[in-house]
C-alpha positions in Angstrom: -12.8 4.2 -4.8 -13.0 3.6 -8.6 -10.4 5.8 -9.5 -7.8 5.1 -11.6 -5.2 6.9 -9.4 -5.5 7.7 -5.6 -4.0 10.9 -4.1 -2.0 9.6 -0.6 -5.1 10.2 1.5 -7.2 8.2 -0.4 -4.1 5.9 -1.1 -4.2 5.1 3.0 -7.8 4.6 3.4 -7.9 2.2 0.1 -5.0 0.0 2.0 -7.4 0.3 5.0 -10.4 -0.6 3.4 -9.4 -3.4 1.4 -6.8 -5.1 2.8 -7.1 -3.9 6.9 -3.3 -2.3 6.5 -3.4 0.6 8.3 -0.9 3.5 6.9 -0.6 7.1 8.1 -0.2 9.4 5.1 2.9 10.5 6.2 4.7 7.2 6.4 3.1 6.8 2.6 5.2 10.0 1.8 8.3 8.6 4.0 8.4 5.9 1.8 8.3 7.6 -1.2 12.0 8.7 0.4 13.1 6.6 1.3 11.7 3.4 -0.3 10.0 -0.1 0.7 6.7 1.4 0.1 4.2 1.0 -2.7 5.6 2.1 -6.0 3.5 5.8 -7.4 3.7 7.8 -10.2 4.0 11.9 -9.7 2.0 14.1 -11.9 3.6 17.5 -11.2 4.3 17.3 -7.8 1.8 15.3 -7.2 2.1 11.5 -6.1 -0.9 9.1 -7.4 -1.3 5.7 -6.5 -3.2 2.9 -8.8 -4.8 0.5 -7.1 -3.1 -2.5 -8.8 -0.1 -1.0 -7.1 -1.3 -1.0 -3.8 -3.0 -4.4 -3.9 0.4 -5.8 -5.4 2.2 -4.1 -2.4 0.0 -5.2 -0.2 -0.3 -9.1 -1.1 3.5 -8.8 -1.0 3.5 -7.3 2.7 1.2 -9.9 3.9 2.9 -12.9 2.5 0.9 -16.1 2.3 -2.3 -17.7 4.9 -1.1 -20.1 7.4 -3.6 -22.3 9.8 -1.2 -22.5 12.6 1.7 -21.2 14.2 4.1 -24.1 13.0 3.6 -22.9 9.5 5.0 -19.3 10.0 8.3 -18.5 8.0 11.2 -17.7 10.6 
């Protein structure tokens, strides 16, 4: 996927692939509603994803690597 914008199909499978976050395309389009999702830009009525977006989202989402359970945020 060396695109530089993803349609929301391919905007799921990219989270999928690269990062193991799976996202139905519909909750992609939810959150285009009503927010907390990754941030798009609409050609037409089209929405399009970048991947910097998504990875940016995505790094947010899964906040930082821990080695043990005492490590976890509350």
């Amino acid at each position: 996927m060396n695109r530089p914008r993803l349609r929301r199909s391919l905007a799921a499978e990219y989270l999928e692939l690269r990062w193991g976050i799976t996202v139905a395309v519909q909750t992609l389009a939810k959150w285009a509603c009503t927010g907390g999702g990754p941030e798009y830009q609409r050609l037409n009525r089209t929405p399009l994803y970048s991947p910097a977006a998504l990875d940016a989202w995505a790094i947010k989402k899964l906040g930082k690597p821990v080695t043990n359970t005492s490590q976890e945020e509350s």
